[in-house]
C-alpha positions in Angstrom: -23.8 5.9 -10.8 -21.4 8.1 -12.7 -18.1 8.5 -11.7 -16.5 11.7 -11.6 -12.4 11.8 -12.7 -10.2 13.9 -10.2 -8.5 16.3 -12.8 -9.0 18.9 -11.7 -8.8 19.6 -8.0 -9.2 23.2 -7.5 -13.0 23.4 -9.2 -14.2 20.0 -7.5 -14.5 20.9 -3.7 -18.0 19.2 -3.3 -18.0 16.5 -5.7 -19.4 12.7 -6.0 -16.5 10.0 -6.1 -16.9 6.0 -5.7 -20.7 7.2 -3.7 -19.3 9.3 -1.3 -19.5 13.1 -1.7 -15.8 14.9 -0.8 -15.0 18.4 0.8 -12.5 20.5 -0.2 -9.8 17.8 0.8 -10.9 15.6 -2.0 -10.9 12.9 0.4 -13.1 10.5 2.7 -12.1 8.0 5.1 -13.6 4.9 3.2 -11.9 5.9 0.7 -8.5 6.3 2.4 -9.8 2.5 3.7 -9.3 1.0 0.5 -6.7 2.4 -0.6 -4.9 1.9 2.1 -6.0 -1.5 1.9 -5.4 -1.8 -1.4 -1.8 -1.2 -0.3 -1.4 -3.2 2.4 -2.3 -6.1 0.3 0.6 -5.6 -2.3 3.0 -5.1 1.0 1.6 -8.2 3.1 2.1 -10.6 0.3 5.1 -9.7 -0.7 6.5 -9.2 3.3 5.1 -13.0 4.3 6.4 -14.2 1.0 10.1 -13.1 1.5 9.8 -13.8 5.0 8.5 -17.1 4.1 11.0 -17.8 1.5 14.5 -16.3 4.2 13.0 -18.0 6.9 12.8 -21.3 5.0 16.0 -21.0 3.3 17.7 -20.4 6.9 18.9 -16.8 5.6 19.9 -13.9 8.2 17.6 -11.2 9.2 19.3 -8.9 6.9 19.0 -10.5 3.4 15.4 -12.0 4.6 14.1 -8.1 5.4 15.5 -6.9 2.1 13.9 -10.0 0.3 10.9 -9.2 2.2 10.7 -5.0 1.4 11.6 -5.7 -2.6 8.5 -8.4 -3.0 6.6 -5.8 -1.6 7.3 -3.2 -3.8 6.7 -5.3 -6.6 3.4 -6.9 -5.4 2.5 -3.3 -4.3 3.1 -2.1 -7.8 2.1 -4.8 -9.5 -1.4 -4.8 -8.1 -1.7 -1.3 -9.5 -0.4 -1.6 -12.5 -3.0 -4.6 -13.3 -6.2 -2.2 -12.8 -4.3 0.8 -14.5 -3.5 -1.0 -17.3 -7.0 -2.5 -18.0 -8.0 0.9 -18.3 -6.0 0.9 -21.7 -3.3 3.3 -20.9 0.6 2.1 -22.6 2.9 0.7 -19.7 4.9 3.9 -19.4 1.8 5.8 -18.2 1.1 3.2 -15.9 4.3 3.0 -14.5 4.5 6.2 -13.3 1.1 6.1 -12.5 2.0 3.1 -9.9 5.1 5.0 -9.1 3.1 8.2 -8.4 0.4 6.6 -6.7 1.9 3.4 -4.2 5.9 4.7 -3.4 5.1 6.7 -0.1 2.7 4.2 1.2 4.4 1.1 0.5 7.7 3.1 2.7 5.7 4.0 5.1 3.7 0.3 5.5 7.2 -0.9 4.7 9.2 1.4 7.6 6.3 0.6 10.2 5.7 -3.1 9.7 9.5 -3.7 9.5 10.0 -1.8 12.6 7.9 -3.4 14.3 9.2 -6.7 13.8 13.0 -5.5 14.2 12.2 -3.7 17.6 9.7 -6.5 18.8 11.7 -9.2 21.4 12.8 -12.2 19.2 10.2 -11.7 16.2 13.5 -11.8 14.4 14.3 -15.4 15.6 10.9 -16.8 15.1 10.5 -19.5 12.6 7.6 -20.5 10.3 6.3 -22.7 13.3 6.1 -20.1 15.6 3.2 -18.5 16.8 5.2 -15.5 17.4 6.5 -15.5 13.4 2.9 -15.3 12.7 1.8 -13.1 15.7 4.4 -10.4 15.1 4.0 -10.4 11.3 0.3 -9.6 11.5 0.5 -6.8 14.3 3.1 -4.9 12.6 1.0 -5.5 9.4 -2.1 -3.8 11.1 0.0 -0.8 12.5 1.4 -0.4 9.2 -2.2 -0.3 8.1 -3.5 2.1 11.0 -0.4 4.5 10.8 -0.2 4.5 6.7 -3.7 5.8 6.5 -3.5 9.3 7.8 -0.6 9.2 5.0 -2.8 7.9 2.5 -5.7 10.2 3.1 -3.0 13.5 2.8 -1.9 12.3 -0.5 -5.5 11.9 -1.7 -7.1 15.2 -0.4 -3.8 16.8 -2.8 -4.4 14.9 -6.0 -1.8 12.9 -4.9 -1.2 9.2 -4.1 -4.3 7.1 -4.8 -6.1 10.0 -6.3 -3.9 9.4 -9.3 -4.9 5.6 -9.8 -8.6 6.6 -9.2 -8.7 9.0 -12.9 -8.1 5.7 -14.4 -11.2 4.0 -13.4 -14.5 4.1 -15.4 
């Protein structure tokens, strides 16, 4: 199958990306699946990771939720820059390419996941033991995943978001 680059938006309104034909919008739901997805894996690793590491180090909900939002930025990031920069691009395109295409989603997985958690009774408190650390960490992450997607799907039917990353592959 040939894959056709989203350059430019404005002449493709009926064109054949990853096997799924796009209207106008640019932009399918499968699509905004796995990229949205795709996101939510950078975000979970790095949210259980720092909660995993503040939890275990006995830190406060502050410095833990911080830890927690950085690592996943950078796994968020990170995971893009891998696949951009296998398509041969130099690490200042790809950079901004990651910046371009993850910043919005990962704050909005990273507003909704963490908000869940803050507002849910004692999540907070829970420990690695808990059933409720667990529990609450992968609700919020599967909000963050249902609510970012609408986001994600926006981006991609402007060129924006996602669609960047995707004129990079093949």
């Amino acid at each position: 199958m040939q894959h056709e680059t989203h350059t430019d938006h404005a002449s493709h309104s009926g064109h054949v990306h990853h096997g799924h034909v796009h209207g106008a919008d640019g932009a399918t739901w499968p699509m905004t699946a796995r990229a949205t997805l795709h996101c939510l894996t950078g975000c979970a690793i790095g949210e259980v990771l720092g909660m995993v590491i503040g939890t275990a180090a006995g830190w406060g909900n502050g410095p833990t939720m911080l830890l927690a939002i950085a690592l996943a930025f950078f796994f968020g990031y990170s995971l893009t820059l891998r696949g951009v920069l296998g398509s041969g691009v130099d690490v200042r395109t790809a950079v901004r390419v990651a910046l371009a295409a993850d910043t919005l989603s990962i704050a909005v997985m990273e507003l909704i996941d963490n908000g869940v958690i803050a507002l849910w009774p004692s999540a907070m408190e829970a420990h690695l033991d808990d059933a409720l650390f667990w529990g609450s960490l992968a609700v919020s992450l599967a909000l963050a995943f249902v609510l970012t997607a609408p986001v994600n799907k926006w981006m991609i039917g402007r060129g924006k978001g996602h669609a960047v990353v995707h004129r990079y592959h093949g």
